[in-house]
Residue, then its C-alpha position, 0 to 999 in steps of 0.5 A: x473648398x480647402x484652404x491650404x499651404x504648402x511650402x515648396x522645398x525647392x526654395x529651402x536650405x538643402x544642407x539644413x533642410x529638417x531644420x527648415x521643414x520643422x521652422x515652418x511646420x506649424x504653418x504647413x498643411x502639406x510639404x511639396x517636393x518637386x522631383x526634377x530629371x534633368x530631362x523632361x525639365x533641364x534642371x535636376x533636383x531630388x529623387x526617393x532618398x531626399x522623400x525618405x529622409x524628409x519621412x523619417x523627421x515630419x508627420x506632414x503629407x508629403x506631396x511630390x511633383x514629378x516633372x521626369x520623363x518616365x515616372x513609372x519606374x520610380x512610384x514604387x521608390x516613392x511610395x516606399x520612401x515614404x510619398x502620400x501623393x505622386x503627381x504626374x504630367x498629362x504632357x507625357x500622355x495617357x497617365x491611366x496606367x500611373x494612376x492605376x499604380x498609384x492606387x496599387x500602391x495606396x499612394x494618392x493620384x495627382x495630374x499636373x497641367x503647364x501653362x501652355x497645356x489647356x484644361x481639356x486635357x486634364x479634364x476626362x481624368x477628373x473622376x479619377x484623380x486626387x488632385x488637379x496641379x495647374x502650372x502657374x510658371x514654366x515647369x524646372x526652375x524656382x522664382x519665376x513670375x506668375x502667369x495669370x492667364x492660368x487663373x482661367x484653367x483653375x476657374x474651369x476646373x473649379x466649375x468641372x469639379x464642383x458640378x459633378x462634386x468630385x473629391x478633387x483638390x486644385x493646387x497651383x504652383x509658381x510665383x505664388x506670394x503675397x501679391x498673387x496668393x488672393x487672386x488665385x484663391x479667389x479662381x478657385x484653388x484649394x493648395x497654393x504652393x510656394x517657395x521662395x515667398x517663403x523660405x527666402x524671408x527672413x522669417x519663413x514661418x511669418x512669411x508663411x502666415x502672411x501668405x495664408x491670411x492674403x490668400x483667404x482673408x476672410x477665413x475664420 
């Protein structure tokens, strides 16, 4: 299993954000960039320009959430701004041809789940993916509260994937912060991605080692 932080975007200073990305570096293994279109989710937030800024001013990976409608028609805008991983949702439906473009693209294939979508289906693309997102909030809009009843899908998805030793990350998102961070490390989840938790303290890169040292308190 990883053991890894990536701090949401959506919660930093758009008008500042390098110099938000570069305070909290240090303590970032991955960025994540959430993608919103206003209409598979009602709030709007960035597209490929934002990527290709962020591109030009970190090294970090580069890890983008598409909550849109039709995200065919922007992986190659992403894969050429600069993106390392496109996730997309398995509500839209068959998501094999988007993998198929990802893979085109060299650009790393996740899938996402919302709280009300069970494990079951995400589970028959397992084999083929990078990365297994579990909603842990409604998907669209920062600071909302964590529901834990999705620690069961991350708990099956750990078992699935450990069985058949799949190559698969679990990151979950939403309401992750100091008093959720080692529960839902201990269901299994590889990446835990928060916001709020981190670029609303007053001191974001604290703020982003506490989080690390609650979630897995043990690690050397």
């Amino acid at each position: 299993m990883s053991r890894k932080l990536a701090p949401s975007i959506l919660s930093a200073d758009f008008a500042r954000l390098g110099d938000e990305i570069a305070r909290v570096t240090a303590e970032a293994d991955l960025l994540h960039v959430d993608v919103m279109d206003g209409h598979f989710v009602p709030n709007l937030t960035i597209g490929p320009p934002v990527v290709a800024a962020l591109r030009r001013h970190t090294a970090l990976f580069l890890d983008c959430h598409l909550m849109v409608d039709n995200p065919g028609v922007l992986l190659d805008d992403f894969a050429d701004a600069g993106a390392d991983r496109c996730i997309v949702h398995v509500e839209l439906g068959d998501p094999r041809p988007l993998f198929e473009r990802l893979r085109s693209l060299s650009v790393q294939v996740g899938l996402a789940i919302s709280p009300e979508t069970p494990f079951e289906a995400a589970a028959p693309y397992l084999g083929e993916l990078d990365l297994l997102l579990v909603m842990s909030v409604h998907p669209g809009f920062g600071g909302q509260s964590f529901i834990p009843s999705v620690l069961d899908k991350v708990r099956a998805a750990r078992v699935a994937i450990d069985e058949a030793a799949l190559p698969v990350e679990i990151e979950i998102d939403g309401g992750v912060h100091l008093g959720t961070a080692h529960e839902a490390a201990a269901a299994g989840v590889d990446i835990l991605v928060s916001g709020s938790a981190i670029f609303a303290a007053p001191d974001p890169p604290a703020a982003a080692r506490a989080l690390r040292a609650a979630a897995w308190p043990n690690a050397a």
